[in-house]
C-alpha positions in Angstrom: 63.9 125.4 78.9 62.2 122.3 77.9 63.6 119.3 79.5 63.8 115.3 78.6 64.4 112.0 80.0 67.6 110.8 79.6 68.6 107.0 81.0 71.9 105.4 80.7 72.2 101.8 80.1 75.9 100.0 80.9 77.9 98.1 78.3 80.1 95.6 80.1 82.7 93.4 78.5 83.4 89.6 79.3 85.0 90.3 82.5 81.9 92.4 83.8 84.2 95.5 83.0 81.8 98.8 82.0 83.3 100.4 78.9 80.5 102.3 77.9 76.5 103.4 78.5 74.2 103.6 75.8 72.3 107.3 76.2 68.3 106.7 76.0 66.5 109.5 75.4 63.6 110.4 75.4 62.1 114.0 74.0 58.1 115.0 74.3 55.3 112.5 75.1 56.0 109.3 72.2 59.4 108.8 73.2 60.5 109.9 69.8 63.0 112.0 67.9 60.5 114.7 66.8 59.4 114.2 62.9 60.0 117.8 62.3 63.4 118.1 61.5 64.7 115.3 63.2 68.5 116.5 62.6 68.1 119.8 64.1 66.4 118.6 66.9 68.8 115.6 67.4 71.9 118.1 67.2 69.6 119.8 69.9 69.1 116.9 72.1 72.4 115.6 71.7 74.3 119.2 72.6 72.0 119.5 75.7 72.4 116.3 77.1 75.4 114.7 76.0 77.9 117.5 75.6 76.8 119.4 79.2 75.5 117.1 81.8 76.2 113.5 80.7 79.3 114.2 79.1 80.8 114.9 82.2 79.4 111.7 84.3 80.9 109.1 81.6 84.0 109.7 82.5 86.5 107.9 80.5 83.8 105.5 79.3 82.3 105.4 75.9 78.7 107.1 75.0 76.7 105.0 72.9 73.8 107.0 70.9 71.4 106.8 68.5 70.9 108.4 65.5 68.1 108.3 63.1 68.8 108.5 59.1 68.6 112.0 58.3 70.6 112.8 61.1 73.7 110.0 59.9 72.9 111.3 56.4 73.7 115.0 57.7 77.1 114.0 59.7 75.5 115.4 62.9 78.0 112.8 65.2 80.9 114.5 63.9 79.5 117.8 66.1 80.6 115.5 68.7 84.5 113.8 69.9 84.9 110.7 68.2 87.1 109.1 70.8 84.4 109.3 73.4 81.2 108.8 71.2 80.2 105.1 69.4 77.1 105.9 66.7 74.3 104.1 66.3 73.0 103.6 63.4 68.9 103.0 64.1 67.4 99.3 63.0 65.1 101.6 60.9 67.5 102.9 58.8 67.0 101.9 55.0 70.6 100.9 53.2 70.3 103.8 51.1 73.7 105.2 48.8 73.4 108.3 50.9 73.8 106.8 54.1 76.5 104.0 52.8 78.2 107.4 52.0 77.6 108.7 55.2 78.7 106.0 57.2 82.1 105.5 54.9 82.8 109.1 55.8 82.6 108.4 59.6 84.4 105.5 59.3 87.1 107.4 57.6 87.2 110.6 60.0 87.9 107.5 63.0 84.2 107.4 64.3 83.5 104.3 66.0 79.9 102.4 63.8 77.6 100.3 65.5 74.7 99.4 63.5 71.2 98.6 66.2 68.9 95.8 66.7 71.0 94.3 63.2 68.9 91.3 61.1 71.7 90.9 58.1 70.3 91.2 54.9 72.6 91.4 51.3 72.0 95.2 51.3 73.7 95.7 54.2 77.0 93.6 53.6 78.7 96.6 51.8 78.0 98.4 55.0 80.1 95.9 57.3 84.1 97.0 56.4 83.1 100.2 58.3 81.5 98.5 61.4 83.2 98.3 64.0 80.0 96.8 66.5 76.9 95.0 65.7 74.0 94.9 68.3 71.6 91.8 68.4 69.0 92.0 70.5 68.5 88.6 72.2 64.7 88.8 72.6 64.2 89.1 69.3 67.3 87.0 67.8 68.2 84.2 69.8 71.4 83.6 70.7 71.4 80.2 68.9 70.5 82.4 65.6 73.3 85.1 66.3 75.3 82.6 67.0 75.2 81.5 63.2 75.3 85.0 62.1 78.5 86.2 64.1 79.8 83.1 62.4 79.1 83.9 58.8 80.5 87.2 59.6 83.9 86.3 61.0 85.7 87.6 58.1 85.2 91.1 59.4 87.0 92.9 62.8 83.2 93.5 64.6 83.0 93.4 67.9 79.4 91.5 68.5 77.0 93.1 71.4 74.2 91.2 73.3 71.3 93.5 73.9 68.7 92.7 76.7 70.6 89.8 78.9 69.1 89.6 82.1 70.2 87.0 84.0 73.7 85.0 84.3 72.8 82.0 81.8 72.1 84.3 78.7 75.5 86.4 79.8 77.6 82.5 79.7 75.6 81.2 76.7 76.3 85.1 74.8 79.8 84.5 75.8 79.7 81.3 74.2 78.2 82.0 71.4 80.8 84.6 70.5 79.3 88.2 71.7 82.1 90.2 73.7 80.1 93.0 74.4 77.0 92.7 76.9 73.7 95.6 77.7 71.3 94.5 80.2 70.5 93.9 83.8 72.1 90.5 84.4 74.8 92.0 86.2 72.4 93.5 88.8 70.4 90.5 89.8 72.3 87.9 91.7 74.7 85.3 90.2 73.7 82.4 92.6 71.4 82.1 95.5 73.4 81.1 98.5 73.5 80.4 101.9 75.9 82.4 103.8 76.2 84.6 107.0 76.8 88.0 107.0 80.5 88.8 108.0 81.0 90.9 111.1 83.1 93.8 108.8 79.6 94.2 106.6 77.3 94.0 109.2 79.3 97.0 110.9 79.3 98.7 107.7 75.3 98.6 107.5 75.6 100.0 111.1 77.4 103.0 110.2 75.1 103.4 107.1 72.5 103.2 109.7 74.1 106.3 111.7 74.9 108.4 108.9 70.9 107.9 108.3 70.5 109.9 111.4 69.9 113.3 111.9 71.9 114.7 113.7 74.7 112.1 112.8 76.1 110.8 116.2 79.4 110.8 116.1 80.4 109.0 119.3 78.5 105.9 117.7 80.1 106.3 114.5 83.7 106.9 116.3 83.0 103.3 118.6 81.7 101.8 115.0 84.9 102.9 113.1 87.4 101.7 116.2 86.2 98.1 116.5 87.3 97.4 112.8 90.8 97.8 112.4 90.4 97.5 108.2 87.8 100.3 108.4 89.8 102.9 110.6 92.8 102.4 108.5 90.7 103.3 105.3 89.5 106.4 106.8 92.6 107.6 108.4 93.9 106.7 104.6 91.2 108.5 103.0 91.4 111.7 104.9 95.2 111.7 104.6 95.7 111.2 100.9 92.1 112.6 99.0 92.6 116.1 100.8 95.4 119.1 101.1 95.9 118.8 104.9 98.4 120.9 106.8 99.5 118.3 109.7 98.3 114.6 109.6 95.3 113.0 110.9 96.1 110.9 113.9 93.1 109.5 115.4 89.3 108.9 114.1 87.4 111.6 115.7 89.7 114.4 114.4 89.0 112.6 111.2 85.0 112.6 111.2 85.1 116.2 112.6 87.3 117.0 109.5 85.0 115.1 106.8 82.3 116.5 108.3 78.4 114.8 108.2 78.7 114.9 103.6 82.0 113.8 102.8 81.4 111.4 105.8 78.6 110.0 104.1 80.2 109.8 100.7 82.7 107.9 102.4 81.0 104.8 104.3 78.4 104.8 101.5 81.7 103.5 99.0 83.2 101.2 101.5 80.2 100.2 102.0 79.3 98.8 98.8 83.1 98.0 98.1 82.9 95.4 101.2 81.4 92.9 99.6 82.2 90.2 96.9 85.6 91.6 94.8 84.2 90.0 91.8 81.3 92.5 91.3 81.2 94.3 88.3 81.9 98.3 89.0 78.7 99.2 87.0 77.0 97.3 90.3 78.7 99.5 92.7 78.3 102.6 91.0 74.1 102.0 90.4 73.9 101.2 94.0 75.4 104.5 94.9 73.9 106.3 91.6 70.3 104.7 93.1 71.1 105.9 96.8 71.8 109.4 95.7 68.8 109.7 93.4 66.5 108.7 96.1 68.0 110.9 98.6 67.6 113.7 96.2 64.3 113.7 94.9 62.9 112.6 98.1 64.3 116.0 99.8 62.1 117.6 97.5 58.9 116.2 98.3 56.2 116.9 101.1 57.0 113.9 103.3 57.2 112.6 106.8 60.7 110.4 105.6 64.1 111.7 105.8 66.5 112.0 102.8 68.9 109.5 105.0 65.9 106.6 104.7 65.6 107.4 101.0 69.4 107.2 100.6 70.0 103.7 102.3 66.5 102.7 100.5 68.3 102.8 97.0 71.8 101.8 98.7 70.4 98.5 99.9 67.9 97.4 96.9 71.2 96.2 95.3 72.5 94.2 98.3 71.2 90.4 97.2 73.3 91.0 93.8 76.3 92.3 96.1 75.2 89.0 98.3 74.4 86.6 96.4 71.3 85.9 98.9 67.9 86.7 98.5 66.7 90.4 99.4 64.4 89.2 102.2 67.2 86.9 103.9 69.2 90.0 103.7 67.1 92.2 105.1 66.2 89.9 108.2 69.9 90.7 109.5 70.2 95.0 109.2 69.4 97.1 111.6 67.0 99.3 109.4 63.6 100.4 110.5 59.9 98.7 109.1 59.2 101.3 106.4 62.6 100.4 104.6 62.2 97.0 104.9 58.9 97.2 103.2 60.0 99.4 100.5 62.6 96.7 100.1 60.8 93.4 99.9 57.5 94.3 98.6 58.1 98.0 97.1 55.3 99.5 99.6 54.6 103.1 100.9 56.3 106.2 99.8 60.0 105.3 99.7 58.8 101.6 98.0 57.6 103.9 95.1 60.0 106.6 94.8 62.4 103.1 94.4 60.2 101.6 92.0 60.2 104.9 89.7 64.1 105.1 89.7 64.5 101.6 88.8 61.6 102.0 85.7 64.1 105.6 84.7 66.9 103.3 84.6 66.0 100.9 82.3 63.9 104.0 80.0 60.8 102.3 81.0 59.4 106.4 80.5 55.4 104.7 81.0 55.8 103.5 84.3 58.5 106.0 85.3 55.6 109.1 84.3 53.3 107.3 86.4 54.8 107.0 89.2 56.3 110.3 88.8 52.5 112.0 89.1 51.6 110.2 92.3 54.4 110.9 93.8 53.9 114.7 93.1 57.3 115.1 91.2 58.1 117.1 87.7 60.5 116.1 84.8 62.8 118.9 85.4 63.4 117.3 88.9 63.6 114.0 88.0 66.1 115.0 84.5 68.3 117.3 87.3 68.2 114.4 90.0 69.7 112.1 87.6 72.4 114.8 86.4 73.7 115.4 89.8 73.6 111.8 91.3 75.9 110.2 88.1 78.2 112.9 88.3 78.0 112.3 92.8 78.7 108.7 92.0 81.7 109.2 88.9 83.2 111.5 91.6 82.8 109.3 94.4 84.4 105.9 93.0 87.4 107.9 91.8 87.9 109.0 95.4 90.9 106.7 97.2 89.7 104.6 99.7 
C-alpha cells in the first residue's frame, strides 16, 4: 500500500469554537495531486484517507478539502456525504462554463462551496450565489484589502474565512474586519504574557502526569496525589462511575485506579490535566495538546532509544502549556517537576525528544520539507508517521468525549 501525509488544520469560529479541519494532503514527493489523472487519483486519495481513517477522527466537525479542476468538473465530492464535507474549489482553478456548471450542480445537490486563496475578479461573480465560504489568505491579502472586498460582497450569504492568522491581533482585527471564520495557529500561542503563580490544583496535576510517566506507575503516589484534592477525587470517582458498566459502585480512589488500570488511567489525568487550566481556551487547544502527547508517545515507542514513551508523552503534553498559561514556556517550565532532558526539548527543542517535537509540530502545520527531514534523522518511515497520526486523532476525539 502506498501511503501519504495527511495534516489537519482547525477552522475556529469567533468564539474560538472548532467547526471544522481543512485535510492537507500530501501524495508522492512534490506535494502534489498527481498530473496523471488527477480525478482518479483524487477519488483515490480522498476514499483512503478521508472516508477510512480521518473520517472517523472529525467527529461531528466539518472536513474541508481541496479539489483541483478536473476533479470539481467530474463531481468527484459527491462520492462523499455532503453534510460532513465543505469543497474547495483550488485558487488555480480557471472560471471555465464547465466548472460554473459543476459548481451550480453541487450547490443544488446541498454541497457546502468554498472557493481558496479567492482574489475577486468579474469572471468569478456569476460563481458567488452558489458560495457559501470564501477563504482569503491574510499573507497575501491584507486584512485592510479583504476588508473592502467582504464589503462589496455583502449582497451575498458568504461566510468570510481568514487563512494564516497567527497571533491574537490579526484574529481581533479579522473579526473586525468582518471574517467569521478563522485557520491558523493564533489560538495555540498565548493570548497575553502574564505574570501569575501556578495554582496548587495544576501543580498537582503536573505531578500526577509526572507518575503516570513512570514505569511501573506507583500507585500509592498517585492514590496520596488524588486524595489531597478534593475536585480531583470527585472527578475520578465521577468518571469511573458514569463512563463504565460497573456492577457495584466505586467507593474509594484506590479501588478506582486499580479498576482504570495504568491506560485508561493515563487517558484520564492527561484530560483533566489539560482541562485545569484557563476555561476560555479554545477546545482545538486541548485536543492538539493531547493529539501532540499521544503522537509523541507513539512514534517514540517505535524507535531505538534510551527515553521512555511516558517522557515523549508529557513532551508533547506540555509544549502547549504557555498558551494554556498565558506565561512564557521557560517561566513555566522552572515550576514542574519534570526531568533535564524534557526541559530542554521544551525550551530550546534539543536531543531526541526536542526533535521528535519539532517534526510533529512541522506535520501539523503540512510543513512536509521539514517534517521529511526530521523524519530521516530520526530513523522513522511515512507509514509510521501516516499511522501515528491516524491513531492519536481518533485517541484524542475519543478521549474529550469521555465524561470527566
Amino acid at each position: 500500500m502506498k501511503y501519504s501525509y495527511v495534516a489537519r488544520q482547525p477552522i475556529l469560529d469567533k468564539e474560538k469554537r472548532t467547526i471544522g479541519y481543512e485535510l492537507l494532503f500530501r501524495d508522492g514527493p512534490k506535494n502534489t495531486f498527481p498530473e496523471v489523472e488527477p480525478e482518479l487519483a483524487t477519488s483515490r486519495l480522498l476514499s483512503d484517507h478521508f472516508l477510512s481513517t480521518h473520517y472517523s477522527t472529525l467527529g461531528d466537525k466539518l472536513g474541508f478539502v481541496n479539489f483541483p479542476y478536473q476533479s470539481l468538473v467530474n463531481l468527484v465530492p459527491t462520492l462523499f456525504p455532503k453534510d460532513s464535507l465543505v469543497v474547495e474549489v483550488l485558487e488555480d482553478c480557471e472560471p471555465t462554463d464547465e466548472l460554473f456548471h459543476a459548481i451550480q450542480h453541487l450547490h443544488q445537490l446541498g454541497y457546502t462551496v468554498a472557493l481558496d486563496d479567492f482574489i475577486p475578479t468579474k469572471a468569478w461573480k456569476r460563481f458567488l450565489p452558489y458560495v457559501a465560504i470564501i477563504k482569503f489568505d491574510i499573507r497575501s491579502v491584507p486584512i485592510e484589502r479583504a476588508a473592502i472586498y467582504i464589503q462589496s460582497l455583502a449582497q451575498f450569504d458568504i461566510d468570510f474565512l481568514a487563512e494564516k492568522v497567527e497571533t491574537y491581533h490579526e484574529f481581533e482585527q479579522a473579526i473586525a474586519a468582518g471574517f467569521n471564520l478563522f485557520q491558523g495557529y493564533f489560538f495555540s500561542k498565548p493570548k497575553m504574557i502574564q505574570k501569575k503563580r501556578l495554582n496548587p490544583a495544576f501543580l498537582t496535576m503536573i505531578q500526577l502526569c509526572k507518575e503516570i510517566a513512570d514505569n511501573p506507575v506507583n500507585f500509592n503516589e498517585i492514590e496520596r496525589l488524588f486524595s489531597i484534592d478534593i475536585t480531583l477525587s470527585y472527578k475520578l470517582l465521577a468518571y469511573v462511575n458514569s463512563g463504565y458498566t460497573l456492577t457495584t459502585k466505586i467507593k474509594s480512589f484506590r479501588q478506582a485506579l486499580i479498576y482504570l488500570g495504568e491506560e485508561r488511567l493515563r487517558r484520564f489525568i492527561s484530560l483533566v490535566a489539560i482541562a485545569s487550566v484557563q476555561e476560555d481556551k479554545p477546545d482545538s487547544l486541548y485536543s492538539l495538546a493531547i493529539q501532540r502527547a499521544r503522537m509523541c508517545e507513539l512514534l517514540l515507542s517505535q524507535m531505538n532509544t534510551e527515553y521512555d514513551p511516558g517522557q515523549a508523552f508529557l513532551t508533547g503534553m506540555f509544549s502547549l502549556l504557555d498558551s494554556l498559561l498565558d506565561q512564557p514556556l521557560t517561566e513555566v517550565i522552572n515550576h514542574i517537576p519534570v526531568d533535564e532532558d524534557i526541559k530542554q526539548a521544551l525550551t530550546y527543542r534539543e536531543g531526541t525528544l526536542g526533535h521528535l517535537l519539532s517534526m510533529i509540530i512541522a506535520y501539523e502545520k503540512a510543513d512536509w520539507e521539514t517534517t521529511e527531514k526530521y523524519c530521516s534523522s530520526l530513523k522513522l518511515t511515512e507509514p509510521q508517521l501516516a499511522k501515528a497520526f491516524s491513531q492519536s486523532t481518533a485517541w484524542a476525539q475519543e478521549l474529550l468525549s469521555q465524561p470527566t
